[in-house]
C-alpha positions in Angstrom: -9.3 12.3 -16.6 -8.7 8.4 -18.0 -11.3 7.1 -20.0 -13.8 4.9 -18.5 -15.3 2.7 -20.5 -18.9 3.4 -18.7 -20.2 6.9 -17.5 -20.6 8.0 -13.5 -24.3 7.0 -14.2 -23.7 3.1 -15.2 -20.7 2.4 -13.0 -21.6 2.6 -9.2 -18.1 1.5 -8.5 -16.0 3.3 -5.6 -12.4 1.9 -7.6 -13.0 1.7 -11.1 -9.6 0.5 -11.7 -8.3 2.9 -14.3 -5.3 2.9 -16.2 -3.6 6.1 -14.8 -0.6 8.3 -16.2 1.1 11.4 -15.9 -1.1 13.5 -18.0 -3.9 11.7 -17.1 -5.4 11.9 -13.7 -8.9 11.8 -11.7 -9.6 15.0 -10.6 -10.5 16.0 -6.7 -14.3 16.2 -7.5 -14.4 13.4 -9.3 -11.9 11.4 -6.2 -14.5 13.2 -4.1 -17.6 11.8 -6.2 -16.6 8.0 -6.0 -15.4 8.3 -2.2 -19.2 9.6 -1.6 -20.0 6.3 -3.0 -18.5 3.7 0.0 -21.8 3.0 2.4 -21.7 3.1 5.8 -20.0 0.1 7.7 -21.7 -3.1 8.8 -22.9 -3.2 12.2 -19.9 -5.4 13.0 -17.2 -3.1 11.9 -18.4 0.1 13.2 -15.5 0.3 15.9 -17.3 3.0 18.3 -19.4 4.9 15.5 -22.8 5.1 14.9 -24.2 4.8 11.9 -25.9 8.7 12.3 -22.2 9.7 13.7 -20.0 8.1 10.8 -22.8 9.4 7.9 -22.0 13.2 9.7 -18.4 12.5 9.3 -18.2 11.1 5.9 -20.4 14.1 5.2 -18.1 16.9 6.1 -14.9 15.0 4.3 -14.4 17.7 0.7 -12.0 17.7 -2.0 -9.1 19.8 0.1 -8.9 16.3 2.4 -7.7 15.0 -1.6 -4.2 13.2 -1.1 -2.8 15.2 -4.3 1.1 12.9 -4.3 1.4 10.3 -6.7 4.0 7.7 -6.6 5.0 6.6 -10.0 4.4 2.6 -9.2 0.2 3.6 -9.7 0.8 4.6 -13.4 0.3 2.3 -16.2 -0.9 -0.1 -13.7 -3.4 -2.6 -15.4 -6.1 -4.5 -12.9 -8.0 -7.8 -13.3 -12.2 -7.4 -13.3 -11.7 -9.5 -10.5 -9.2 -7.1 -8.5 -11.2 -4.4 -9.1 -14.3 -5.9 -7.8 -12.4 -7.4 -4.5 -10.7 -3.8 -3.6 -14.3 -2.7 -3.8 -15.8 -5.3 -1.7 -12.6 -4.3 0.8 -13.7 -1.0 0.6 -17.5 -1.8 1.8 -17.0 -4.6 3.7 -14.1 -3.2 6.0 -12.2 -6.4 5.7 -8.8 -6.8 4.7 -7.3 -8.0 1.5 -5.1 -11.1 0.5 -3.3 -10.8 -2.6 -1.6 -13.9 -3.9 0.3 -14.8 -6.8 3.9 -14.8 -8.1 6.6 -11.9 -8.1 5.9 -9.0 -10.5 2.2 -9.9 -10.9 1.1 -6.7 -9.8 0.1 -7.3 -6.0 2.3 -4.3 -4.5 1.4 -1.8 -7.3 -2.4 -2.9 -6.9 -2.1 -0.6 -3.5 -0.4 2.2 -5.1 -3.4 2.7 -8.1 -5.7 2.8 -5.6 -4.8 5.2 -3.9 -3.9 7.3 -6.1 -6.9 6.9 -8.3 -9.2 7.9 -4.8 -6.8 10.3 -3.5 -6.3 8.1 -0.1 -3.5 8.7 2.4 -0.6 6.2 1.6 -0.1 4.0 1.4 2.0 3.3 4.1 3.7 0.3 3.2 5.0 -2.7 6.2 7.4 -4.2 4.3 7.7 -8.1 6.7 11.0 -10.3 7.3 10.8 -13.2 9.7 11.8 -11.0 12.4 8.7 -8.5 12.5 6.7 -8.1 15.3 3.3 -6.3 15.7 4.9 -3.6 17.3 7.0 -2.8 14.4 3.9 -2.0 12.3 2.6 0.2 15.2 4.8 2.8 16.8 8.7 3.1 17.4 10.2 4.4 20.7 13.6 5.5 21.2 14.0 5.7 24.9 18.2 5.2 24.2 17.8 8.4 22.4 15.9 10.4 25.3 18.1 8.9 27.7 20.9 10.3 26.3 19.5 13.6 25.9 18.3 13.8 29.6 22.4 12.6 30.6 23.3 16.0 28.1 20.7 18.1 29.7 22.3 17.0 33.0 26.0 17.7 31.7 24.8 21.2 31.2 22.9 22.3 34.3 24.7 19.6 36.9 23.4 17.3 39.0 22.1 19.6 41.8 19.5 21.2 39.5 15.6 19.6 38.5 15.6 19.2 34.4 13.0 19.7 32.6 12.3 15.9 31.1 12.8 16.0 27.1 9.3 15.6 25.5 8.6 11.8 24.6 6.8 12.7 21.6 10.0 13.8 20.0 10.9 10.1 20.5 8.0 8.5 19.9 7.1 7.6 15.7 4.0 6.4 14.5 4.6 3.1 11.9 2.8 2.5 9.0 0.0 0.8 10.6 -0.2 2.7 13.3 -0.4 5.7 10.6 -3.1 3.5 8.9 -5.4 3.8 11.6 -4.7 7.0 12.6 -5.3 8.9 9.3 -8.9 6.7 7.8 -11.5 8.9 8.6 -15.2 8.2 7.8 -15.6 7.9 4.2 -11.8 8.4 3.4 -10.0 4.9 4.6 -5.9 4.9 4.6 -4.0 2.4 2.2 -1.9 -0.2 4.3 0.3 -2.1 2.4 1.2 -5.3 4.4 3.8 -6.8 2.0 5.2 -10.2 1.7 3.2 -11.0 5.1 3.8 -14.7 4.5 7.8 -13.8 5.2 6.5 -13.5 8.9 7.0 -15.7 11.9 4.0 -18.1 12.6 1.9 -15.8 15.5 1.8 -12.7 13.0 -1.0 -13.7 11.5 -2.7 -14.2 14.3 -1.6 -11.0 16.3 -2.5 -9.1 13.0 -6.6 -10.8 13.9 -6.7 -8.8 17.4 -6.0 -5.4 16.0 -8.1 -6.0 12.9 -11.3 -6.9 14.9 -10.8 -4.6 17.7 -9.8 -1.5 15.1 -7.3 0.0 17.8 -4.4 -0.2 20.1 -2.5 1.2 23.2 0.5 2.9 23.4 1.8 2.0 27.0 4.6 4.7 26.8 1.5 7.6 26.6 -0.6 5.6 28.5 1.5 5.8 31.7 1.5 9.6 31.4 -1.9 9.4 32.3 -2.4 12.7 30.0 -5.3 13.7 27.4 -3.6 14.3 24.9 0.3 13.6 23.4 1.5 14.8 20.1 3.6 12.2 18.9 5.6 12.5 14.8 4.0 10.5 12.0 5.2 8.1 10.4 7.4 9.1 7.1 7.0 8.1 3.3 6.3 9.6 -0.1 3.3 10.0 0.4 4.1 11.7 3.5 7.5 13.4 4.2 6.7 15.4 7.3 7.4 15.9 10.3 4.0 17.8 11.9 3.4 16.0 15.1 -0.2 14.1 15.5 -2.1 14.2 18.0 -3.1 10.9 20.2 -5.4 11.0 23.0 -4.8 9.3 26.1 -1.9 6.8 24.5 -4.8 4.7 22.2 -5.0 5.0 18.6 -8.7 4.1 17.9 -9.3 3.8 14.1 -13.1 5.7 13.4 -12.8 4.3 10.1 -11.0 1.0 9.3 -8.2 0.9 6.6 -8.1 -0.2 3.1 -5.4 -2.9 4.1 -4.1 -5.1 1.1 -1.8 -7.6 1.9 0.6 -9.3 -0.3 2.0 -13.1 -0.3 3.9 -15.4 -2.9 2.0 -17.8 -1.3 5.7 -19.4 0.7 3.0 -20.5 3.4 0.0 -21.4 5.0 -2.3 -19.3 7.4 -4.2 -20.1 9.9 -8.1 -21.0 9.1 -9.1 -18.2 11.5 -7.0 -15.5 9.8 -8.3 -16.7 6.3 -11.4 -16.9 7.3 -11.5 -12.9 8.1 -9.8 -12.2 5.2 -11.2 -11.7 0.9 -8.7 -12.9 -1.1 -7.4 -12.4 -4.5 -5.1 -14.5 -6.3 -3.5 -12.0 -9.5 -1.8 -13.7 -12.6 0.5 -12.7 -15.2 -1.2 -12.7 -18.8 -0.3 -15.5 -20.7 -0.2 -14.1 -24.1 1.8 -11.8 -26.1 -1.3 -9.0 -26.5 -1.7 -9.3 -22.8 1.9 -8.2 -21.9 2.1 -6.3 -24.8 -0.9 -4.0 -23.0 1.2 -3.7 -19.8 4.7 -2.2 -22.5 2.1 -0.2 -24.1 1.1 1.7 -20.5 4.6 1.6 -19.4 6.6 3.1 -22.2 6.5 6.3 -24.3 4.0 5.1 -27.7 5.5 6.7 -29.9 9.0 4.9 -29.0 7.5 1.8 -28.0 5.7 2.1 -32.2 8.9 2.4 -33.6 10.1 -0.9 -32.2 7.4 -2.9 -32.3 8.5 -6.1 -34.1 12.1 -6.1 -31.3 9.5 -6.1 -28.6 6.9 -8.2 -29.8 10.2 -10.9 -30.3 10.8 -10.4 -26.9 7.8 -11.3 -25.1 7.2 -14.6 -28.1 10.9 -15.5 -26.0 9.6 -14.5 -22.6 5.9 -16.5 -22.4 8.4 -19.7 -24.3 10.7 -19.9 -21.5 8.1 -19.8 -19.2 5.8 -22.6 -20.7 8.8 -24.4 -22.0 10.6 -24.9 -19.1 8.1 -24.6 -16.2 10.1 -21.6 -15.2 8.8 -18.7 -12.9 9.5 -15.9 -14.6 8.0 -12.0 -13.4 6.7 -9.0 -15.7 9.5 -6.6 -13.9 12.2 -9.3 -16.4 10.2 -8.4 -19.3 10.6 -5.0 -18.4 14.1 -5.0 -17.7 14.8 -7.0 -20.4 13.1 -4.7 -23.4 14.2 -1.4 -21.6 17.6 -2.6 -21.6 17.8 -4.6 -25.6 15.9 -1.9 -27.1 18.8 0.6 -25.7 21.7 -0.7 -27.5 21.3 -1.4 -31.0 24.5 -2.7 -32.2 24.4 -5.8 -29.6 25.4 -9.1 -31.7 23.5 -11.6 -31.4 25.3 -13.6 -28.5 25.7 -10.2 -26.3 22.0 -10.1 -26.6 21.2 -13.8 -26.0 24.3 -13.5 -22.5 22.0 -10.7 -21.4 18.6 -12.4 -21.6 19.8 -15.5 -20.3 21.3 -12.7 -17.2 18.1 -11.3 -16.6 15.4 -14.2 -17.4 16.7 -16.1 -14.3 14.1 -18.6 -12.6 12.7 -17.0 -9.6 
């Protein structure tokens, strides 16, 4: 288990923000222990539970419900007090979570370290581009692809026969939102990971508000079936790779619990008053001095390695944080990484190799 620098007793925290690795990682009961810790949801943000019905839920949740995966972007990870407090206020309040700030400060891998530190499914990352729509966040359905089985299954029998329709559901994907909703159950939210949301067109904001207030949303292909119950597959990714079908229940996904949603921006736009306005936000910065990126090497490379060529590295980031403040230059923490990894690997670079390569990598952003 990571050190924490306070005992179960003195920190009532649900995320504690600890620095994870490999060989050190919470345990189920002690995943299980802080999950036990999120209160039931304001009256507002209920979404069809009581607060008897959602306290019996939680209640029954136990350590085999433990998401047991870990993707490698939730080790080393370092957070702010003030991102730790914020997920935490996410987590209680049921409200969604803006992350801003510059490339490689840390918003995406904020998601990843808490779920992995709580054992929550995901997250299930919606990666935006300017041509996203809500639906892409929800479900996919390839009617071309059933189409063309139903024209093979007629091939085979001729047209004079009835064919048995192919089942929609193999057809019909869960998204990462839709996924999101799906899986948070009563004390044990999902992890959505909205990323780079200000790369969307200007209504996705404001499509985003329905579904986050109403906590669920129709699937018209199920719903026209007019049947209890359709399994459909989930949606794929490392946390989860596969294919068991889902049930849904009369073509609605209705989330019982809301999501742990955290969504990132590099602040390219405004958003609406109205979205903000629903919304806790976070703004994460890159240190600004050589101990505090020094830290971040020190849980992202081996120690004994990283001892060894200390002064190399410590030269590096005097040259990373002078470019920055020198030159008003944007620089991310992924460069520094790059950089070192790469220098520190070839030892017999002369000085002007090494100076072509960091001028290569430390490109404004």
């Amino acid at each position: 288990m990571p050190k924490d620098p306070t005992s179960d007793q003195q920190d009532p925290r649900i995320y504690q923000g600890l620095t994870l690795s490999a060989e050190s990682l919470p345990t189920p009961e002690d995943q299980q222990q802080h999950l036990s810790r999120i209160p039931p949801p304001p009256p507002w943000r209920t979404f069809g539970l009581s607060v008897e019905q959602w306290r019996e839920k939680a209640e029954s949740q136990n350590t085999q419900d433990i998401v047991k995966k870990i993707n490698p972007r939730a080790l080393g990870f370092v957070p702010s007090k003030q991102a730790v407090e914020l997920v935490n206020a996410a987590l209680c309040l049921r409200r969604p979570l803006l992350i801003e700030g510059n490339p490689g400060s840390g918003k995406t891998s904020l998601a990843y370290a808490v779920a992995a530190e709580l054992g929550l499914p995901g997250p299930y990352r919606w990666s935006i581009v300017s041509r996203t729509t809500l639906k892409d966040g929800l479900y996919a359905y390839d009617a071309i692809g059933r189409l063309q089985e139903v024209s093979l299954l007629r091939q085979q029998v001729g047209n004079t026969e009835r064919i048995k329709e192919p089942d929609i559901g193999n057809y019909l994907r869960l998204r990462p939102m839709g996924m999101a909703f799906h899986q948070s159950q009563p004390g044990r939210p999902a992890v959505l990971l909205i990323d780079e949301i200000d790369k969307s067109d200007i209504d996705m904001p404001n499509d985003l508000l329905h579904i986050f207030e109403e906590g669920f949303f129709e699937i018209p292909e199920l719903s026209r079936l007019k049947r209890n119950s359709q399994e459909v597959l989930p949606y794929r990714s490392q946390s989860n790779d596969s294919d068991e079908k889902i049930s849904v229940d009369k073509g609605l996904i209705q989330c019982q619990e809301f999501p742990l949603v955290l969504m990132t921006s590099n602040e390219a736009r405004e958003f609406p008053p109205a979205f903000l306005r629903r919304c806790l936000r976070l703004s994460l910065k890159q240190p600004d001095t050589e101990e505090g990126f020094y830290q971040i090497l020190e849980n992202r490379f081996d120690a004994t390695h990283l001892k060894q060529l200390d002064q190399p590295a410590r030269k590096l980031i005097k040259e990373f944080l002078t470019r920055i403040k020198a030159r008003d230059t944007t620089l991310a923490t992924d460069q520094l990484l790059n950089a070192i990894y790469l220098l520190l690997q070839g030892d017999d670079l002369t000085e002007e190799t090494r100076k072509d390569v960091l001028n290569t990598i430390f490109k404004s952003l």
